[in-house]
KOLTI-258395 format. One record per residue: residue in three letters; x, y negated, z negated of N, C-alpha, C in turn; residue number from 1. Coordinates in Angstrom, 2 decimals. Each point is the difference from the previous one (the first is absolute). Layout:
! residues N
ATOM_ALA_X_Y_Z_X_Y_Z_X_Y_Z_NUM
...
END
This chain:
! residues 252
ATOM_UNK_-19.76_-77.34_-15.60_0.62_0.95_0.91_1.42_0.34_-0.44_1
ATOM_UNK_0.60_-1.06_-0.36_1.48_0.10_-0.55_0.29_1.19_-0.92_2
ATOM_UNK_-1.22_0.22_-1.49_0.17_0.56_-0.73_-0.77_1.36_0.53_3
ATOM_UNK_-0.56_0.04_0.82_-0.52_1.64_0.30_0.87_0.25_0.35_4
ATOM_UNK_0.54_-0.58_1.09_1.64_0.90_0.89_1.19_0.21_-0.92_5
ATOM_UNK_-0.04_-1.02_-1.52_0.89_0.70_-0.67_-0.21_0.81_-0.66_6
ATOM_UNK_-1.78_0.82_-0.34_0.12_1.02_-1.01_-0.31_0.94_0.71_7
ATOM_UNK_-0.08_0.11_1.75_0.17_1.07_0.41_0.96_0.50_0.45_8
ATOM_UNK_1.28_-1.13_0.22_1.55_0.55_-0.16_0.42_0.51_-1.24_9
ATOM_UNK_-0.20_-0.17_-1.43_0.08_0.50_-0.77_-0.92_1.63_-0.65_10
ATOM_UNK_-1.16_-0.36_0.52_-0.72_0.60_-0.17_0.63_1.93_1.23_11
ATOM_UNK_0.55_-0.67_1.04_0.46_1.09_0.74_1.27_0.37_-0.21_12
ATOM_UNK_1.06_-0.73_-0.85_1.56_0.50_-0.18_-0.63_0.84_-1.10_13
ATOM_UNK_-1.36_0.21_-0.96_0.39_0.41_-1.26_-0.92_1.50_0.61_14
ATOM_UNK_-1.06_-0.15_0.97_-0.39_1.42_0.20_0.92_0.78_0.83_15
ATOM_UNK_0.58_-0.78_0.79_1.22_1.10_1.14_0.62_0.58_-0.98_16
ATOM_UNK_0.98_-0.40_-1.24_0.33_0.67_-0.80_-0.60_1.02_-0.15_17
ATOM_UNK_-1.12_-0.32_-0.63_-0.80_1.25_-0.12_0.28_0.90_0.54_18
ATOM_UNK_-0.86_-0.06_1.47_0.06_0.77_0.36_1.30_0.73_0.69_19
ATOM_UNK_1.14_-0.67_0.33_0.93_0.66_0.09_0.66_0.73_-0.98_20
ATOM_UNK_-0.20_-0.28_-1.40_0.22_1.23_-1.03_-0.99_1.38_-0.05_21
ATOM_UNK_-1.70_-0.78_0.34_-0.20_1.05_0.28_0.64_1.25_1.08_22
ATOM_UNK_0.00_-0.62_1.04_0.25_0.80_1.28_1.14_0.96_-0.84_23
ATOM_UNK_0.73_-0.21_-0.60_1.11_0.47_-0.72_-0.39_1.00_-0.43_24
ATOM_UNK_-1.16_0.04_-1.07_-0.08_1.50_-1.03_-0.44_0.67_1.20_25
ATOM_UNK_-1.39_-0.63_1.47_-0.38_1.69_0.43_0.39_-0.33_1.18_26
ATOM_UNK_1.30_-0.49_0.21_0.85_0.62_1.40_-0.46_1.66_0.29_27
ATOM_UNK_0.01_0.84_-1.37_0.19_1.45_0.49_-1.25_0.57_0.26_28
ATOM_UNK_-1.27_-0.99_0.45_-1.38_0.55_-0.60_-0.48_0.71_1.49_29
ATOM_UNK_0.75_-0.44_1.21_-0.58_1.27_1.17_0.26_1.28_-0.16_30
ATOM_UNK_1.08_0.29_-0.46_0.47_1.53_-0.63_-0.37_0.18_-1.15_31
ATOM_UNK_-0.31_-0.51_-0.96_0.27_0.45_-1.35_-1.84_1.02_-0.36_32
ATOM_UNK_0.29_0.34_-0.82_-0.74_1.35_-0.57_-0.74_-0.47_-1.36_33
ATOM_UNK_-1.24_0.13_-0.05_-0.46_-0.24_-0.94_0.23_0.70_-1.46_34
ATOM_UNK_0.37_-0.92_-0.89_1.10_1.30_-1.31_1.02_0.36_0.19_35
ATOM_UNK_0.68_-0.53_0.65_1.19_0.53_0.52_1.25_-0.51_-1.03_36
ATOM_UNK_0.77_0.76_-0.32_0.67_0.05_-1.20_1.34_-1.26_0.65_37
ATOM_UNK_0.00_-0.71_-0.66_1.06_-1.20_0.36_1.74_-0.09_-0.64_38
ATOM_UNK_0.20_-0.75_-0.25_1.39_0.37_-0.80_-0.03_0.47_-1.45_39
ATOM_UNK_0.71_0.24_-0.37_-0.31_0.54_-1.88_-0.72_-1.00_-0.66_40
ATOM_UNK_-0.87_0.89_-0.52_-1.07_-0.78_-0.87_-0.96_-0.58_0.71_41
ATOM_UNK_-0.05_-0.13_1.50_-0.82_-1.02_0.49_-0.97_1.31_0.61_42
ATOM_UNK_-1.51_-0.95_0.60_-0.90_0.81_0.81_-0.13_-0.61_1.18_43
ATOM_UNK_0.23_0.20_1.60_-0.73_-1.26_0.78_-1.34_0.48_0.73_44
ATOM_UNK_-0.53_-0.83_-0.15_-1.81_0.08_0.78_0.02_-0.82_1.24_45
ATOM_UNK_-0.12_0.51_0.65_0.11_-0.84_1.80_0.72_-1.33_-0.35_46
ATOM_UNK_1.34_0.19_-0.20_1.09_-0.85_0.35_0.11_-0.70_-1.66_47
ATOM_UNK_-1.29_-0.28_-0.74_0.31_-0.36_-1.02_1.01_0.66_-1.52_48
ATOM_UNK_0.61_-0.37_-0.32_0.71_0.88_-0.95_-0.03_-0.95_-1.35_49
ATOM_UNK_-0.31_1.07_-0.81_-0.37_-0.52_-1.66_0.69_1.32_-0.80_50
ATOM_UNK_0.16_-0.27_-1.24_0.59_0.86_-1.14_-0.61_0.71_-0.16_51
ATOM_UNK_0.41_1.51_0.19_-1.19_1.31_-0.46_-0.10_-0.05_-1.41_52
ATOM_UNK_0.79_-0.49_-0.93_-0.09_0.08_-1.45_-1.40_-1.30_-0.49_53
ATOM_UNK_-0.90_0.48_-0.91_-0.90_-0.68_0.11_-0.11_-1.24_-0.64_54
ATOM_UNK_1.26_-0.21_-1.33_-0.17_-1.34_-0.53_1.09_-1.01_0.90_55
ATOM_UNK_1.00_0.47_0.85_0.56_-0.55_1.04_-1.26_-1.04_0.43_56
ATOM_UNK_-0.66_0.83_0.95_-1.19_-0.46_0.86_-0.61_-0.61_-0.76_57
ATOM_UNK_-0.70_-0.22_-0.88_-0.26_-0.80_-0.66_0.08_-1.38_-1.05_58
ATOM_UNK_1.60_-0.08_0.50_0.27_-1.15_-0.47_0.12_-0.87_1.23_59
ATOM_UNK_0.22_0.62_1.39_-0.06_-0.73_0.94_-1.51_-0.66_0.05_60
ATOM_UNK_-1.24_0.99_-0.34_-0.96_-0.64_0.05_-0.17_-1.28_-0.79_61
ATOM_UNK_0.12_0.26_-1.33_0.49_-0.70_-0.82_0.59_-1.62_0.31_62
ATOM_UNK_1.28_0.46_0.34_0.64_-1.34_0.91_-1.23_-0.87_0.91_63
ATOM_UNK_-0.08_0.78_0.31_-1.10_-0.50_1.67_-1.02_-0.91_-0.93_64
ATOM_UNK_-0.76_0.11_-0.83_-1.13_-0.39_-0.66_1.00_-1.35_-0.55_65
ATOM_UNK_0.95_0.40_-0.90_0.64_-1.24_-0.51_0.42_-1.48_1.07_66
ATOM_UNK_0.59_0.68_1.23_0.35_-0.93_1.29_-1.07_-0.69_0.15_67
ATOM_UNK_-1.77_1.08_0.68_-0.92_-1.50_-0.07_-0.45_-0.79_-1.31_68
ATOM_UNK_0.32_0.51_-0.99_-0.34_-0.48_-1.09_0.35_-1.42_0.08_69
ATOM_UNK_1.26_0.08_-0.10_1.33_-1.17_0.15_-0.31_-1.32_1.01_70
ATOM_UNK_-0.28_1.11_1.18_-0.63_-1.12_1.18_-1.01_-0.28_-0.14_71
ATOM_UNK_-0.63_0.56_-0.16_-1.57_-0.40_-0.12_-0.05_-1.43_-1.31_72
ATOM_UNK_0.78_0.24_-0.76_-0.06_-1.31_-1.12_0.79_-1.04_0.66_73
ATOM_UNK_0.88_-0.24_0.56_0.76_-0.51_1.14_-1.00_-1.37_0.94_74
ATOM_UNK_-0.68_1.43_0.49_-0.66_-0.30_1.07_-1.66_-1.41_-0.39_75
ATOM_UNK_0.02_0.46_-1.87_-1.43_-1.08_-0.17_1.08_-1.30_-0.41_76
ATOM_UNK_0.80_0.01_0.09_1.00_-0.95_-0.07_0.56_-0.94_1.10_77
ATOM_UNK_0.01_0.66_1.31_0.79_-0.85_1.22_-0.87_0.32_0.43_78
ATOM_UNK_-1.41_0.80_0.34_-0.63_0.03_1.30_-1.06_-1.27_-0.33_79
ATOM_UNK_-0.32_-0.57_1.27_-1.06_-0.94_0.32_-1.16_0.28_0.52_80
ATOM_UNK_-0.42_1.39_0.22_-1.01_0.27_1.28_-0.79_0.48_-1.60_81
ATOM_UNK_-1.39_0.22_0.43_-0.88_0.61_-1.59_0.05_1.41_-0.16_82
ATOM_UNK_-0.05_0.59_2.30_-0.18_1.33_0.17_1.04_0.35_-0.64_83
ATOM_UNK_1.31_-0.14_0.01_1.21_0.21_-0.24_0.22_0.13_-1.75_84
ATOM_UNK_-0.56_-0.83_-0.55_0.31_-0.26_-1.22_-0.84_1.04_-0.89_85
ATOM_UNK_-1.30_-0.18_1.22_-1.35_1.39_-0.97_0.49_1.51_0.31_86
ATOM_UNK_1.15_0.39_1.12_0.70_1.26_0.01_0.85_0.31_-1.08_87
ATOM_UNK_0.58_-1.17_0.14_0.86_0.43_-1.06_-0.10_-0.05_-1.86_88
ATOM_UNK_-0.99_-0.68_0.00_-0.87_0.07_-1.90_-0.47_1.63_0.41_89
ATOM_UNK_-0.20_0.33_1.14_-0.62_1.14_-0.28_1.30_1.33_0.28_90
ATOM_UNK_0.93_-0.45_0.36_1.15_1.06_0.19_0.69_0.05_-1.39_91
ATOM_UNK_-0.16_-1.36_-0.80_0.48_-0.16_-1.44_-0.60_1.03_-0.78_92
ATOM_UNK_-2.04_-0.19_0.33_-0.43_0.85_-0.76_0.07_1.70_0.34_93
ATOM_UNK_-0.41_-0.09_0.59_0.17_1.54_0.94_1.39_1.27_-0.52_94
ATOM_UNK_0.90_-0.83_0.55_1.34_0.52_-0.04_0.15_0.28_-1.95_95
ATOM_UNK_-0.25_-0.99_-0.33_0.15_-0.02_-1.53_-0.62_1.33_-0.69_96
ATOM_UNK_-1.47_-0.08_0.61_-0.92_1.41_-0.57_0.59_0.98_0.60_97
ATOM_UNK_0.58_0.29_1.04_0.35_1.28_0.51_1.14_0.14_-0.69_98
ATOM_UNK_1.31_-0.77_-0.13_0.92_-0.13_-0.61_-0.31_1.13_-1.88_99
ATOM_UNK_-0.55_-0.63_-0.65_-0.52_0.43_-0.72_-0.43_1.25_-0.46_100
ATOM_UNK_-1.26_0.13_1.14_-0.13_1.58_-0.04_1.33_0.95_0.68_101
ATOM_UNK_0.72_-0.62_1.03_1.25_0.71_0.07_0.87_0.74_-1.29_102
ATOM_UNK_0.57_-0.98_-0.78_0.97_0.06_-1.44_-1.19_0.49_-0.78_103
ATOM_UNK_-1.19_0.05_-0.38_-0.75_0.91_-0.70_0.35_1.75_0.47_104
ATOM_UNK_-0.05_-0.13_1.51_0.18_1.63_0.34_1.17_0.21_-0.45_105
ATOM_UNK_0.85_-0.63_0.07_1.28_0.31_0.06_0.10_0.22_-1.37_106
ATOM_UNK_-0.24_-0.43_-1.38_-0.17_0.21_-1.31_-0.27_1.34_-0.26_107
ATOM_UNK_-1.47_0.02_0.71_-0.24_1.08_-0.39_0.68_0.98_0.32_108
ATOM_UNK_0.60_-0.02_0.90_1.13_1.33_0.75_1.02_-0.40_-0.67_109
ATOM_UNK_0.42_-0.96_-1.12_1.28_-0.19_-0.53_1.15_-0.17_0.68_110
ATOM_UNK_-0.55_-0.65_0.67_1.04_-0.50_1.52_0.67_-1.99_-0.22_111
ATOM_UNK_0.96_0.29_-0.19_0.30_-1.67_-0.52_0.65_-1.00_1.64_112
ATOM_UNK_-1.15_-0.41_0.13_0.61_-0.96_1.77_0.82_-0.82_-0.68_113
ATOM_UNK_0.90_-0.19_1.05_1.73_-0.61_-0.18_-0.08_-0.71_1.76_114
ATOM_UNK_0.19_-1.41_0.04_0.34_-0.46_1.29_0.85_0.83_0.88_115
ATOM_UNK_-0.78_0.18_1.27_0.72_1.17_1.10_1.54_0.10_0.55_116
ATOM_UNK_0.40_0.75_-0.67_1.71_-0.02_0.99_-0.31_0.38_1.36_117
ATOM_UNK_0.82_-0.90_0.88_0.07_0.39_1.43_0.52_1.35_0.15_118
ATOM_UNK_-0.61_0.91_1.21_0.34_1.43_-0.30_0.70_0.37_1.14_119
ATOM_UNK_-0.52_-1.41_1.27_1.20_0.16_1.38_-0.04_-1.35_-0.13_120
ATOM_UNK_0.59_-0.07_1.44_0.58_-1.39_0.80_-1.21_-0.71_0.32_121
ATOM_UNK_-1.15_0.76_0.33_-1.19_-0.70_0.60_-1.12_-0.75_-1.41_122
ATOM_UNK_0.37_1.08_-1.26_-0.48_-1.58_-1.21_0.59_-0.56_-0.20_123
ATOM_UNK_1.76_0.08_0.18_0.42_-1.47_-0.54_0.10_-0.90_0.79_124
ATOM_UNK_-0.78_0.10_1.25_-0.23_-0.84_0.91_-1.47_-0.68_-0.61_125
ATOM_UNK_-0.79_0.83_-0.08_-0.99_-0.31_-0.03_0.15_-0.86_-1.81_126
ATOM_UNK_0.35_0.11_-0.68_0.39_-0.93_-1.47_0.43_-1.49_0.55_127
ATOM_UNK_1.18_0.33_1.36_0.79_-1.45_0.08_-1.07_-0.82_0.81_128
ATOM_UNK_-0.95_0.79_0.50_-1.06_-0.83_1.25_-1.02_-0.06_-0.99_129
ATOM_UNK_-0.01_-0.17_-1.15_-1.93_0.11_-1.27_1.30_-1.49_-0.26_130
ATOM_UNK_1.26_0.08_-0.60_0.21_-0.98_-0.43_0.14_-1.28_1.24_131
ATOM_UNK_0.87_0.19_0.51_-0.27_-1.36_1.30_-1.60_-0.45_0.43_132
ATOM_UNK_-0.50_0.93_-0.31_-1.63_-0.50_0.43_-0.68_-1.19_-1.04_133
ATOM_UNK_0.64_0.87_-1.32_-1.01_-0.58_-1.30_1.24_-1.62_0.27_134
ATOM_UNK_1.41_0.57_0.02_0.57_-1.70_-0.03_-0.53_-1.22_1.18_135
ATOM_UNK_-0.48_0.65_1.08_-0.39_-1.40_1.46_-1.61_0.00_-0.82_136
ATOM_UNK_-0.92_0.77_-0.40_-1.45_-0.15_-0.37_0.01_-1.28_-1.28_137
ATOM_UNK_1.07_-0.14_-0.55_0.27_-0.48_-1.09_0.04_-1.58_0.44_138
ATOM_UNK_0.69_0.07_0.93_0.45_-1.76_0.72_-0.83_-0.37_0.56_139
ATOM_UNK_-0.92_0.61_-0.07_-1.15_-0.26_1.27_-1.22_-0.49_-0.80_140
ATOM_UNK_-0.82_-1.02_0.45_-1.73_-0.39_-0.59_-0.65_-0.28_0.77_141
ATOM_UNK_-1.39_0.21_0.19_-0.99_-0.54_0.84_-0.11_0.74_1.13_142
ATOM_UNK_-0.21_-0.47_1.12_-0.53_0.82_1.33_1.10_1.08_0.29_143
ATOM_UNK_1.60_-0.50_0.12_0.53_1.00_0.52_0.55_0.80_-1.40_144
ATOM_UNK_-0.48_-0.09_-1.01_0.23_1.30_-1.40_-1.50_1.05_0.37_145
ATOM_UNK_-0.84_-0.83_0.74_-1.50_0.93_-0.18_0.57_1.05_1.58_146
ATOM_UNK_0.41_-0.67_1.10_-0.08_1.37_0.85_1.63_0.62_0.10_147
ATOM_UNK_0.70_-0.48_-0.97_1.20_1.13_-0.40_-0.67_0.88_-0.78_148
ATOM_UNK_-0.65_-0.30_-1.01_-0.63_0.95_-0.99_-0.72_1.01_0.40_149
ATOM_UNK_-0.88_-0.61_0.63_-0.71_1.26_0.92_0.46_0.67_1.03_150
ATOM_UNK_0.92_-0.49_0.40_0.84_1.15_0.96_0.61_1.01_-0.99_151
ATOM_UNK_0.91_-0.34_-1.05_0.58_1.52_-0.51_-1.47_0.38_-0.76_152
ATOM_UNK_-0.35_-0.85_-0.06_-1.27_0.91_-0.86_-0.54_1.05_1.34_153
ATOM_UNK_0.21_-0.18_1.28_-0.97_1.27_0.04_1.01_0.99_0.36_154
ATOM_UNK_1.28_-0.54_0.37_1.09_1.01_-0.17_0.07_0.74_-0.68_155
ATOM_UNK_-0.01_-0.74_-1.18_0.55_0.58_-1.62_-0.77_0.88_-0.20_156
ATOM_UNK_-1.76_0.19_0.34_-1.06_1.17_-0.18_0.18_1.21_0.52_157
ATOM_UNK_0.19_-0.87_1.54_0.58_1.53_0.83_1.43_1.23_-0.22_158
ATOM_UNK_0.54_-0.81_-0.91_1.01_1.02_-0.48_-0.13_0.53_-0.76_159
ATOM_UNK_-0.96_-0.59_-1.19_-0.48_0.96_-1.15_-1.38_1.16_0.72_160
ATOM_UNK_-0.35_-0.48_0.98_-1.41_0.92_0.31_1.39_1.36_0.76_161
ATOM_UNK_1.12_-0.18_-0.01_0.70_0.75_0.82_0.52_0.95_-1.37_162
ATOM_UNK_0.47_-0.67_-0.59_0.43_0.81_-1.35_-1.08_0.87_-0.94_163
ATOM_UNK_-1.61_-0.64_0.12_-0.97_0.89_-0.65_-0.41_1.13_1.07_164
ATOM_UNK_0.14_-0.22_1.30_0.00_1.04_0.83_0.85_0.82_-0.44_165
ATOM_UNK_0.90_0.35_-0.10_1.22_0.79_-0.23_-0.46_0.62_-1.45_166
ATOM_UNK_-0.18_-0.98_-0.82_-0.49_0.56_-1.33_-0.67_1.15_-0.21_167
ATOM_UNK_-1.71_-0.35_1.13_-0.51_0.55_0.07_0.14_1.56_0.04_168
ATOM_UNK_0.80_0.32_0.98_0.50_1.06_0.78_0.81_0.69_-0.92_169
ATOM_UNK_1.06_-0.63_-0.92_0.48_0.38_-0.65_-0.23_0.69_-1.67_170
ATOM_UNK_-1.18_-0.46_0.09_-0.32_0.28_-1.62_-1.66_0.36_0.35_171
ATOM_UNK_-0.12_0.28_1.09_-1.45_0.44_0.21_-0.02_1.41_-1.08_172
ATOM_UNK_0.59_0.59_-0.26_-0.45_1.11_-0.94_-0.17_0.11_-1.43_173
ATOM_UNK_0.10_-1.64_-0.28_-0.43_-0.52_-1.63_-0.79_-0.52_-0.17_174
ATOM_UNK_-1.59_-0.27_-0.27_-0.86_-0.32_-0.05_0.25_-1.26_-0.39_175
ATOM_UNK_0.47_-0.62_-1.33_-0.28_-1.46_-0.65_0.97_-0.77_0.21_176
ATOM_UNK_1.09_0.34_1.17_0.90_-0.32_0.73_-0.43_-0.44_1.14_177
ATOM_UNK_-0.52_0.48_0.55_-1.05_-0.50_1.25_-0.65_-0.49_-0.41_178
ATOM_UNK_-0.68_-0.08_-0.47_-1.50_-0.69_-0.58_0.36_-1.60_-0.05_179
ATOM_UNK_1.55_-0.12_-0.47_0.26_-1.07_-0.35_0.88_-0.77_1.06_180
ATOM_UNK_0.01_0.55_1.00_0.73_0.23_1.08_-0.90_-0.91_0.97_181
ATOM_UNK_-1.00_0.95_-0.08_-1.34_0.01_1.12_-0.80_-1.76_-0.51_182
ATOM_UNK_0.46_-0.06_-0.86_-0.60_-1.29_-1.03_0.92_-1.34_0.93_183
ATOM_UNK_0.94_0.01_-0.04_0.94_-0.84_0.15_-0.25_-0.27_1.31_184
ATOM_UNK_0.18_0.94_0.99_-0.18_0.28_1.28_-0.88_-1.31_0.26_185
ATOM_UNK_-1.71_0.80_-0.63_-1.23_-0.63_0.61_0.07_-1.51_0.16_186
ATOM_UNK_0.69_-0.59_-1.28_0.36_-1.50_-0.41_0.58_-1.07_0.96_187
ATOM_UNK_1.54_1.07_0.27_0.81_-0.50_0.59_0.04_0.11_1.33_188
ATOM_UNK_-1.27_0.80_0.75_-0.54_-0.49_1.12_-0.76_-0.50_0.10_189
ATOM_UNK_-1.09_-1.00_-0.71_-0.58_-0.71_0.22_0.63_-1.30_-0.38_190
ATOM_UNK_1.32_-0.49_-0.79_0.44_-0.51_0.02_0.73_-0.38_1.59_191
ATOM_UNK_0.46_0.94_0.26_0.87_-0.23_1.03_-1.31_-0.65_1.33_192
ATOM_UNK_-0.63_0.26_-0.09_-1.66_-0.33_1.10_0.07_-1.55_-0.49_193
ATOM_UNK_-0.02_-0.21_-1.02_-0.58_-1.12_-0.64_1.14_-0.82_0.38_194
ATOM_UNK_1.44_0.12_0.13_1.05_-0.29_0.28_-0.11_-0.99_1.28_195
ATOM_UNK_-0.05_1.14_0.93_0.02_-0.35_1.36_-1.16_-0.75_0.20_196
ATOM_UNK_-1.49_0.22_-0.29_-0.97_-1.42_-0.13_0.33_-0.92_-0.19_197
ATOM_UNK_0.39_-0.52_-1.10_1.04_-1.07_-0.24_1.07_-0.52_0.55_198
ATOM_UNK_0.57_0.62_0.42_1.41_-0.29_0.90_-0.96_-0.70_1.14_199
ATOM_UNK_-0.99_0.52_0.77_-0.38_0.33_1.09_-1.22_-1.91_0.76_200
ATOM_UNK_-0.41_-0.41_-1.98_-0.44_-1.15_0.20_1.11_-1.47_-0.12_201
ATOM_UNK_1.18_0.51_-0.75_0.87_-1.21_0.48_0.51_-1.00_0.73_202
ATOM_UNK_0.16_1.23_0.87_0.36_-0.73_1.59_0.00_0.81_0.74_203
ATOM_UNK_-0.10_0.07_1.02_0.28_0.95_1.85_1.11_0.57_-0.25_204
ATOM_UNK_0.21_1.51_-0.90_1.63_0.50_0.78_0.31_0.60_0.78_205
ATOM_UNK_1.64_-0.51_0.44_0.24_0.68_1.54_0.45_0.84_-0.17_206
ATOM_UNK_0.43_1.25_0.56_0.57_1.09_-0.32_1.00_0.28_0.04_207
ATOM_UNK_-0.61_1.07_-1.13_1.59_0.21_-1.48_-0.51_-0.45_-1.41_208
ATOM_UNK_-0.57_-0.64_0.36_-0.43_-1.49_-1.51_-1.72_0.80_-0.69_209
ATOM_UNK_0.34_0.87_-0.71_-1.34_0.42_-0.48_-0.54_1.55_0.61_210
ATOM_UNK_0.21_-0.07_1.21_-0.83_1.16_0.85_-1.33_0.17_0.37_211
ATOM_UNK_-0.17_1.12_0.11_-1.72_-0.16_0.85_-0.32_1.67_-1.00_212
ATOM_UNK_-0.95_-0.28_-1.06_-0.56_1.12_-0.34_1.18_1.45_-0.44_213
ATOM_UNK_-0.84_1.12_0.49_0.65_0.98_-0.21_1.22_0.29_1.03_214
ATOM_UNK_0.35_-0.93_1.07_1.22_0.30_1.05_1.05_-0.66_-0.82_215
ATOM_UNK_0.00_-1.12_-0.84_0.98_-0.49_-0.68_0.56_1.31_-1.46_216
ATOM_UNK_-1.35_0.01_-0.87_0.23_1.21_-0.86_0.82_1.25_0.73_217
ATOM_UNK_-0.71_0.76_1.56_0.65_1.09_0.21_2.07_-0.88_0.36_218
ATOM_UNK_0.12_-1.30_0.71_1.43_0.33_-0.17_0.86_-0.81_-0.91_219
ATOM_UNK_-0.35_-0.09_-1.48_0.10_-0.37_-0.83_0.71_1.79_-0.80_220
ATOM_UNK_-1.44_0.83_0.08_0.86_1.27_-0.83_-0.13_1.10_0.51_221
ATOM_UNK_-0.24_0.30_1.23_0.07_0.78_1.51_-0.81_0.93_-0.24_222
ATOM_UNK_0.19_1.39_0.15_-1.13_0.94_-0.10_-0.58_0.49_-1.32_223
ATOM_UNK_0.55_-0.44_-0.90_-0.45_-0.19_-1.25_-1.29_-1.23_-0.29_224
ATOM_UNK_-0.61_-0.48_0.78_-0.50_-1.01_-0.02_-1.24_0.92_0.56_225
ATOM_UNK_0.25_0.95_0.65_-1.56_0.85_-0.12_-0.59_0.36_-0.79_226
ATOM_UNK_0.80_0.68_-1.03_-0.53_0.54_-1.53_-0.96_-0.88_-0.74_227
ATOM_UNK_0.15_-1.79_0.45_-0.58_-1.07_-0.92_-1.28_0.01_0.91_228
ATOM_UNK_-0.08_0.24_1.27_-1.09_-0.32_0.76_-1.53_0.68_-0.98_229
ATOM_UNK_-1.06_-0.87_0.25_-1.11_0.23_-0.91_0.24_-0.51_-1.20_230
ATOM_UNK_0.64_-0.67_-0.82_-0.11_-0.29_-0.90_-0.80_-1.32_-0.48_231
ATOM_UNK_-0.49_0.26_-1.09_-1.25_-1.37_0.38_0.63_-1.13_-0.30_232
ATOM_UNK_-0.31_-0.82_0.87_0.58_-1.30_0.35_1.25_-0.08_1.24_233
ATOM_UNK_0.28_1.68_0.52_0.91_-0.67_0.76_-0.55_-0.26_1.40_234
ATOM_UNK_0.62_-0.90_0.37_-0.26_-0.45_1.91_-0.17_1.28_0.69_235
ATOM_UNK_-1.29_0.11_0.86_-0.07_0.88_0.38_-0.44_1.35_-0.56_236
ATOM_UNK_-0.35_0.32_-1.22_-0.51_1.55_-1.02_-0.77_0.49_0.69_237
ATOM_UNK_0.28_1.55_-0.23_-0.60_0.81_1.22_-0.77_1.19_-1.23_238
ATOM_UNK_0.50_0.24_-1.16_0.56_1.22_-0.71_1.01_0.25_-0.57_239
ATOM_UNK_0.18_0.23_-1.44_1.35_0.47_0.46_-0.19_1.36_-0.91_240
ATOM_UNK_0.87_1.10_0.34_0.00_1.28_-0.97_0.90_-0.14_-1.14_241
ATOM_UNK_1.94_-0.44_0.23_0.32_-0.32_-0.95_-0.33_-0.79_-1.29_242
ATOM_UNK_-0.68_-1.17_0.45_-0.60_-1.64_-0.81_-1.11_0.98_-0.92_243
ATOM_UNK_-0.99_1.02_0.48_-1.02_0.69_-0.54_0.26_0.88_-0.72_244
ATOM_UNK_0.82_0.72_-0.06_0.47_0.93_-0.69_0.55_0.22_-1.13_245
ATOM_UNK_-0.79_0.14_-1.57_0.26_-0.05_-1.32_-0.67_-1.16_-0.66_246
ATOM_UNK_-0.61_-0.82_1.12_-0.58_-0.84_-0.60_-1.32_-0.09_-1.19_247
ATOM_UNK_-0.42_0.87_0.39_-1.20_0.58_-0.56_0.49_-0.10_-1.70_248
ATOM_UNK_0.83_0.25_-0.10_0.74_0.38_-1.86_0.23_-1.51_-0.12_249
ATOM_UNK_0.21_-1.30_1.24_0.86_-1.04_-0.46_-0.97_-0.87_-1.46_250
ATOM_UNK_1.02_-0.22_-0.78_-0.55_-1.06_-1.25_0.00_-1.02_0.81_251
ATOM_UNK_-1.14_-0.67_-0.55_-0.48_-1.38_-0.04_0.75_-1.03_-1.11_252
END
């Protein structure tokens, strides 16, 4: 009992983060406009805002793949649970192949990814909260490293399913841009499903600590969190039109 109540105190200082950075990018998502042109250089999609320039955006993706990379090797290291340990051999592998075919596109477009400069206040928040996370995940082994882990892990999905939303929207008029877009998407919501399963057999969380399905996802990345709805694997898939759209061209 001792050690559940400590990895769900830990396990809940590291998702409130979360989600209070989330709450951050789509504060603006009851007003905001889908495409709606953001500060210079930027695009925002229901509250989310990403770099309209396309190898920008793509090194953030980039980043993102490297972060679970990192954790995910981390994680076959300090976690004790098997579920825990078999997510993350598979976020190692996963992330790695997408990773991959990422910097292949990017080749081919002669696009050279360079680690992301913060472009406001709200990534270099989000840089100083990837590093404080990876430093407490680090001190941590066994029960309470497995439900810290899986708490930003399903955080950590829901912000990227927030940023390929936006993508989406944004580069919908390039075929092998989407394609690769629409690729990432499908992954990283069934990751994020697979997330919260996991989280969900650890222990009983109380709320705040994990969430419940798609009510945690919607206030995690606010009305941008519709765009992901239907996507296979996420809590709750209904359809989705964005998730479907260009897929048809996607490489295997």
């Amino acid at each position: 009992m001792k050690r559940t109540l400590q990895s769900l105190v830990v396990a809940g200082s590291l998702v409130c983060g979360s989600a209070a950075f989330a709450q951050s990018t789509t504060a603006p998502a009851a007003t905001a406009k889908a495409g709606k042109a953001g500060a210079k250089g930027t695009v925002e999609h229901m509250g989310v805002i990403i770099p309209a320039d396309e190898k920008a955006y793509l090194e953030r993706l980039h980043h993102a793949n490297q972060q679970e990379i990192k954790l995910g090797q981390l994680a076959q290291q300090n976690a004790e649970n098997p579920e825990v340990k078999a997510f993350a051999s598979q976020m190692v592998k996963e992330h790695t192949a997408a990773d991959e075919k990422l910097m292949a596109y990017a080749k081919g477009k002669n696009l050279k990814l360079a680690d992301p400069k913060p472009m406001n206040d709200v990534e270099k928040k989000a840089a100083a909260s990837d590093k404080a996370t990876s430093e407490k995940l680090q001190a941590l082994k066994g029960a309470p490293f497995d439900s810290a882990y899986m708490a930003n892990q399903l955080g950590a999905h829901d912000m990227v399913l927030g940023k390929l939303a936006a993508g989406q929207n944004a580069f919908s008029g390039e075929a092998e841009a989407l394609a690769l877009i629409n690729e990432n998407a499908r992954h990283v919501a069934m990751h994020r499903q697979q997330a919260y399963t996991v989280l969900g057999k650890l222990a009983p969380q109380p709320s705040g600590v994990g969430g419940s399905g798609d009510g945690h996802m919607n206030h995690n990345m606010g009305a941008g969190a519709n765009d992901m709805k239907g996507t296979p694997g996420a809590a709750g898939s209904t359809g989705s039109t964005d998730m479907n759209k260009g897929t048809q061209g996607m490489k295997k």
